[in-house]
C-alpha positions as CSV (number, residue, x, y, z in Angstrom):
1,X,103.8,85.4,103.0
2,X,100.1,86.0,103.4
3,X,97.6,83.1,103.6
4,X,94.2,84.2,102.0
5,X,91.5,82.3,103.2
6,X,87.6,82.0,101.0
7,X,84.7,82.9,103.5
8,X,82.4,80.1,101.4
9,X,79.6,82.1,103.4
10,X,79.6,84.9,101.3
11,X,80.0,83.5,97.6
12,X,78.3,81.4,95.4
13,X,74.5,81.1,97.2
14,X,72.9,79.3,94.8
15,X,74.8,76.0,95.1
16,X,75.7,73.9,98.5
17,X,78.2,74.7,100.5
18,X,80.5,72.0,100.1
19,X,80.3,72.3,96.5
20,X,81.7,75.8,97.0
21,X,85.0,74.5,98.7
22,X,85.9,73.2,94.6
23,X,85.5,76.2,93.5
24,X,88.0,78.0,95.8
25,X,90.8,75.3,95.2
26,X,90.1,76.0,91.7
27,X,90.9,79.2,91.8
28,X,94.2,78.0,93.3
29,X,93.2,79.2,97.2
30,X,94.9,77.3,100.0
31,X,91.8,77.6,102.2
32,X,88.1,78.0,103.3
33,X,86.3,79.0,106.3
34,X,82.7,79.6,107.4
35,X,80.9,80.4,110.1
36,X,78.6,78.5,112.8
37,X,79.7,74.6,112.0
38,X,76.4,73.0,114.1
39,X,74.4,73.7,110.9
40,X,76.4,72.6,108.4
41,X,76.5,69.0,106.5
42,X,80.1,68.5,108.1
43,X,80.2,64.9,106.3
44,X,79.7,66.8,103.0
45,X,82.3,69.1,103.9
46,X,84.9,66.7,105.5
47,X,84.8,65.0,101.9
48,X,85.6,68.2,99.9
49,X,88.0,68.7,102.5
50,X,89.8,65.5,101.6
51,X,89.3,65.6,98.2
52,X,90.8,68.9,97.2
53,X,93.1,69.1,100.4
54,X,92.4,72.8,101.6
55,X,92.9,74.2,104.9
56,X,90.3,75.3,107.1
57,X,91.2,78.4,108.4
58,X,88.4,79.1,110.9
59,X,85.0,78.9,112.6
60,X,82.8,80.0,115.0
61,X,82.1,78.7,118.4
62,X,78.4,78.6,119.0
63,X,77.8,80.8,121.6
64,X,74.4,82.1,122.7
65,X,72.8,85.3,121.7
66,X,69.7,85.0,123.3
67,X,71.0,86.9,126.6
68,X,71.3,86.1,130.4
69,X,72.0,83.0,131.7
70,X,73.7,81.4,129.2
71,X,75.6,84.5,127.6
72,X,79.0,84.7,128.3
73,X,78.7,88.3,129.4
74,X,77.1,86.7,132.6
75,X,78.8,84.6,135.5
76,X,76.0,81.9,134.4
77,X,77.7,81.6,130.7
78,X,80.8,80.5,131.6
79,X,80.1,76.7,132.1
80,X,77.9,76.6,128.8
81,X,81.2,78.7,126.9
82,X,83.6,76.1,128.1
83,X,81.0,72.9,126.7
84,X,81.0,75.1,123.3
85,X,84.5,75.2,122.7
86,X,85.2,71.6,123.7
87,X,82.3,71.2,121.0
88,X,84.4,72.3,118.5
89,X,87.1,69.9,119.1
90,X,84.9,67.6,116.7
91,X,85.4,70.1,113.9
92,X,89.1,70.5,114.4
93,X,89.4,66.6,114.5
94,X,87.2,65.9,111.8
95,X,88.1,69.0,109.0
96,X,91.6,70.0,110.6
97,X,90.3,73.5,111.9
98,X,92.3,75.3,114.8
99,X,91.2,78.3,115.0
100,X,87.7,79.2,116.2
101,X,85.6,82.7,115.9
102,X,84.3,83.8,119.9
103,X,81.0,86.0,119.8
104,X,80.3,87.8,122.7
105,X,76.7,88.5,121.7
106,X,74.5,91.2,122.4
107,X,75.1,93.8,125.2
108,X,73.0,93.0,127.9
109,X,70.2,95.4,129.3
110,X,70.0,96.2,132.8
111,X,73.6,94.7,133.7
112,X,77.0,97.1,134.2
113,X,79.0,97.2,131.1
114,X,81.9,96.2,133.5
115,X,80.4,93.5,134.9
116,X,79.6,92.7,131.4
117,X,83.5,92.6,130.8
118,X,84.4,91.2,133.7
119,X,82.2,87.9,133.1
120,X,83.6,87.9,129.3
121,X,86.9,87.6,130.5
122,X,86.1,84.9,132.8
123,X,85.0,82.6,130.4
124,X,87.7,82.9,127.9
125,X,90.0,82.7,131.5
126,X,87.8,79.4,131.8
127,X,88.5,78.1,128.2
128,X,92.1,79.2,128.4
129,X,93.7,76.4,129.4
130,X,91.4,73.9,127.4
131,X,92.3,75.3,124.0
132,X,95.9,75.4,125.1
133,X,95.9,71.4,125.7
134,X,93.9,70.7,122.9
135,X,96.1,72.9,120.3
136,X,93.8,75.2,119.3
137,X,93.7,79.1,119.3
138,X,90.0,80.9,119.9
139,X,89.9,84.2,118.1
140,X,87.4,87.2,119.8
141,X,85.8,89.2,117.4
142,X,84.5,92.6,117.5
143,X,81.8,93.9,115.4
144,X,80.5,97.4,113.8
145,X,77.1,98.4,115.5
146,X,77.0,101.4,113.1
147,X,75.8,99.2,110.1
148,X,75.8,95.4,110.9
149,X,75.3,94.7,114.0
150,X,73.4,96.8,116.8
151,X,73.3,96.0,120.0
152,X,76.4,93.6,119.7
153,X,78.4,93.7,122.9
154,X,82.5,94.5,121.8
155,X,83.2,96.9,119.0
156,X,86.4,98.3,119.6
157,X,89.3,97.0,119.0
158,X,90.8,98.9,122.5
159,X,88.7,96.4,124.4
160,X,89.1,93.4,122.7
161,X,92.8,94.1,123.3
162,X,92.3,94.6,127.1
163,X,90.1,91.8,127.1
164,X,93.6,89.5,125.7
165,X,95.5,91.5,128.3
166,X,93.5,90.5,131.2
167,X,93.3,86.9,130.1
168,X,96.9,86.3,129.5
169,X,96.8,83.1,127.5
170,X,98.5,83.0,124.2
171,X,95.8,80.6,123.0
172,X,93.4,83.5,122.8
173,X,93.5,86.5,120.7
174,X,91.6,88.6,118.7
175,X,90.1,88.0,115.3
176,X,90.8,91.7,113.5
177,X,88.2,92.5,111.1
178,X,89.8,95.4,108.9
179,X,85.7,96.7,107.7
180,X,84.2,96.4,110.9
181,X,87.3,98.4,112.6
182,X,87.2,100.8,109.8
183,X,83.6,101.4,110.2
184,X,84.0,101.5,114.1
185,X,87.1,103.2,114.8
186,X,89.3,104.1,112.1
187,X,93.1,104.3,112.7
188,X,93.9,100.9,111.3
189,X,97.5,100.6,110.6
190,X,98.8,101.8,114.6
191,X,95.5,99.5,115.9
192,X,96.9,96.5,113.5
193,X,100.4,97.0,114.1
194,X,101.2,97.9,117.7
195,X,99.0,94.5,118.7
196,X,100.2,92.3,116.0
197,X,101.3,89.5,118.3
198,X,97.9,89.5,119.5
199,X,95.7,89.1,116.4
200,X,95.0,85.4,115.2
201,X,93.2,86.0,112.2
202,X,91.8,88.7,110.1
203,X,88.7,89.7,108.1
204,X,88.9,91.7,105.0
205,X,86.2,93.7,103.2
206,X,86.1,97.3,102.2
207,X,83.9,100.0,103.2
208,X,81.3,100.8,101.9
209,X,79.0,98.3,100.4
210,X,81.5,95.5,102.5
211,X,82.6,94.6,98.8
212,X,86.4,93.4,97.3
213,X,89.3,95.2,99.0
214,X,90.0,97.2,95.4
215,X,86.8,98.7,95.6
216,X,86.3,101.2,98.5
217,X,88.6,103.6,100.9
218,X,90.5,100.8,102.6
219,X,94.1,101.0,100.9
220,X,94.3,97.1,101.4
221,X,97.8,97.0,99.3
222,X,99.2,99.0,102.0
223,X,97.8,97.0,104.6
224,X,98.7,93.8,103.3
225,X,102.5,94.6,102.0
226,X,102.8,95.9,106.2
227,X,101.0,92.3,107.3
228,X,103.4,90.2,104.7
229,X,106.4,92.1,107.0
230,X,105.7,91.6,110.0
231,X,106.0,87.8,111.8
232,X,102.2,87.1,111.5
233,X,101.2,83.7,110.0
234,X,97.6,83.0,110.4
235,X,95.1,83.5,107.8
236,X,93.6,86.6,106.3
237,X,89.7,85.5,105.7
238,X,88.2,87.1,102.6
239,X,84.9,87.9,104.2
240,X,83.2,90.7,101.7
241,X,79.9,90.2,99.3
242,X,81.3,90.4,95.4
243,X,80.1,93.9,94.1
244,X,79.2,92.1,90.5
245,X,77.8,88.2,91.6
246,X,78.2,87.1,87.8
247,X,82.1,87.8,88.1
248,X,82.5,86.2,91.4
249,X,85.5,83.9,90.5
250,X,87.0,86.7,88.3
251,X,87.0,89.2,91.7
252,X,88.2,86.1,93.7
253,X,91.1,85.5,91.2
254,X,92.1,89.2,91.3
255,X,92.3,89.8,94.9
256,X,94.6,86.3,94.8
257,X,97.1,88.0,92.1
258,X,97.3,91.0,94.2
259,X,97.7,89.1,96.8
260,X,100.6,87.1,95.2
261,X,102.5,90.5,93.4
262,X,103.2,91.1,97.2
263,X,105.0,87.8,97.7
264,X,106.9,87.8,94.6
């Protein structure tokens, strides 16, 4: 069965973003997620949490992006990545969230791509065996640099995965985010399904225009129908910008009955 999950980020701008959580039960949605928590009114939040009794699916781990030392693509990060994710363990006590989003930030200038790795895969070796304790998963994401992000450090999916190997912690794994990989890569079906035990949580948009997943050249119903097979059980975060803003809850409810033909 898959588990579709609202990114609040991305809908309804005009009103707060607790009031959006409402909205997304009332659409009959079994959960939320956003990204960076720090800047968020988590009291607000934790009551709509309550209230309408939604999972939190995910979000992010505030990591730095304004390069050396505090990256975590330097030996200096490391320390300040572990404090960051033991951050989080306020968010997963106070709104039930388990899962959090790692950014590796921008590539670094003037510092070996492999050293680069090398100190990435330190920290999350570092974090390892707090977010096993604590009972929570961190999910590494890579990013498109063709049309969102440039200059961001991990794109492919290839490295992401070796990055996982080299760790060896099943508390860590990879957040796959089906537009950015499409954009970056391609080949999504053998990328998805040979590492399925090592993805914690997907992203879902289409390409182009990063709008609803009927409305691009992503064949999400083929996607999803091989996801719903296989033993994944995470959540698959609806992370796209609605291509008509006035029918926001009418794309929302569509993507959920498509979602819900698979299941039945």
């Amino acid at each position: 069965m898959l588990k579709p999950s609202v990114c609040i980020e991305m809908f309804w701008p005009e009103i707060a973003l607790a009031d959006r959580i409402p909205r997304v039960a009332a659409l009959g949605y079994p959960a939320f997620e956003f990204w960076g928590w720090w800047n968020k009114d988590l009291d607000a939040i934790e009551r709509a949490v309550k209230d309408t009794g939604l999972a939190m699916a995910v979000c992010c781990v505030k990591t730095a992006f304004s390069g050396a030392p505090t990256s975590m693509l330097t030996p200096q990060g490391k320390a300040p990545f572990v404090q960051a994710v033991k951050d989080c363990l306020t968010v997963r006590d106070r709104l039930g969230c388990t899962r959090f989003i790692v950014t590796t930030g921008n590539e670094l200038k003037d510092v070996p791509r492999a050293a680069q790795h090398a100190a990435c895969v330190d920290a999350l070796k570092a974090a390892a065996p707090l977010a096993e304790d604590e009972g929570i998963t961190l999910v590494l994401e890579p990013l498109n640099l063709l049309v969102d992000h440039a200059g961001y450090y991990l794109a492919t999916s290839a490295e992401g995965f070796q990055v996982l190997h080299e760790v060896g912690s099943p508390a860590i794994k990879l957040l796959f985010d089906i537009y950015h990989q499409q954009i970056t890569e391609g080949n999504l079906s053998l990328n998805i399904f040979n590492h399925i035990d090592q993805i914690g949580h997907f992203h879902v948009a289409n390409h182009p225009g990063r709008h609803e997943p009927m409305l691009g050249e992503i064949n999400y119903p083929y996607l999803f129908s091989r996801i719903a097979q296989t033993a994944y059980d995470a959540f698959i975060g609806l992370e796209f910008s609605p291509s008509d803003a006035d029918n926001t809850e009418g794309i929302l409810k569509e993507v959920l009955d498509g979602v819900r033909r698979l299941d039945a």
